[in-house]
C-alpha positions in Angstrom: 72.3 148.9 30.3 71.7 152.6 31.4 74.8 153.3 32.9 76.5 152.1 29.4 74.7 154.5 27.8 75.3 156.9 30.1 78.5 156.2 30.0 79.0 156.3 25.7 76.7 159.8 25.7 79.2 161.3 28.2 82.2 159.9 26.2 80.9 161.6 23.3 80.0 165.1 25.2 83.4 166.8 24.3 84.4 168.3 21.5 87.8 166.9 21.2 86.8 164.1 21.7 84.3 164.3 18.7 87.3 165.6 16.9 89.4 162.4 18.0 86.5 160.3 16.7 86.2 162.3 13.3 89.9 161.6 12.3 89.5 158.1 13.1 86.7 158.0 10.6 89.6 157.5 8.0 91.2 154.5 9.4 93.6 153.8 13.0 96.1 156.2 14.0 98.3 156.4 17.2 98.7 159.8 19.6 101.2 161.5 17.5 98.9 161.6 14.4 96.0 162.5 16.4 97.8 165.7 18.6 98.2 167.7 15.9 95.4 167.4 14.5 93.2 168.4 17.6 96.0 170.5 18.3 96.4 169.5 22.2 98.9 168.1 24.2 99.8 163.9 24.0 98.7 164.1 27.8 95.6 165.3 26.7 94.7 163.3 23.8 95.5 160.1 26.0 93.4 161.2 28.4 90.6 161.7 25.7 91.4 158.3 24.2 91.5 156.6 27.3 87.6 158.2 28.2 86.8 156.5 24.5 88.2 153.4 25.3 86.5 152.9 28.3 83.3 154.1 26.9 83.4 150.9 24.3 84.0 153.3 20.8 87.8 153.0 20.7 90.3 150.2 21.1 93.9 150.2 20.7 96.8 147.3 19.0 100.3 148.1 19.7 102.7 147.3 16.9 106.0 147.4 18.5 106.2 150.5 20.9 103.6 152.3 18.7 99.6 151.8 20.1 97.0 152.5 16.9 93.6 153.4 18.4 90.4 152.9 16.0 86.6 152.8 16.6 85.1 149.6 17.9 82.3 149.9 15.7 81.1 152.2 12.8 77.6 152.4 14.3 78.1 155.0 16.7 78.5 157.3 13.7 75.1 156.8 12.5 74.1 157.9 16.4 76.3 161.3 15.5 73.9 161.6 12.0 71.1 161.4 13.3 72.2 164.4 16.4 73.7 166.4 13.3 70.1 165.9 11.5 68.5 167.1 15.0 70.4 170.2 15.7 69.6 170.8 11.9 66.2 170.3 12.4 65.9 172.2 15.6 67.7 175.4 14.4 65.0 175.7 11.4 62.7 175.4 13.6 64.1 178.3 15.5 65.0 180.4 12.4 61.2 180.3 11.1 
């Protein structure tokens, strides 16, 4: 059970990766929807993806030659919430 969540926490330590996840928010895409808009290489969003996938928050369908990627389960955005409500809370705390 650790080494899962060792595994998702990693998974989600990246920015584009975080990025990645943020688009799919909206629905599936495949690579070429998702390179421009973290503006890296295919390579490099595959690779991203692939780190996702094998973390459990992304799976893939092919539709003909074309593979649509989307998030395995909408939880792991409430775990992003409630980090965005810490960093929130901790920078207040900081500011005061």
């Amino acid at each position: 059970m650790n080494r899962i969540k060792l595994q998702i926490l990693k998974a989600l330590a990246d920015g584009t990766r975080l990025k990645i996840m943020d688009f799919l928010k909206e629905g599936e895409k495949n690579v070429g929807e998702i390179k421009p808009y973290v503006g890296t290489t295919q390579s490099n969003v595959s690779q991203h993806l692939r780190i996702l996938k094998d973390a459990g928050i992304v799976d893939n369908r092919r539709k003909g030659k074309v593979v649509y990627y989307y998030i395995v389960n909408k939880k792991i955005f409430d775990i992003l919430d409630l980090l965005d409500e810490l960093v929130k809370e901790n920078i207040k705390d900081i500011m005061e």
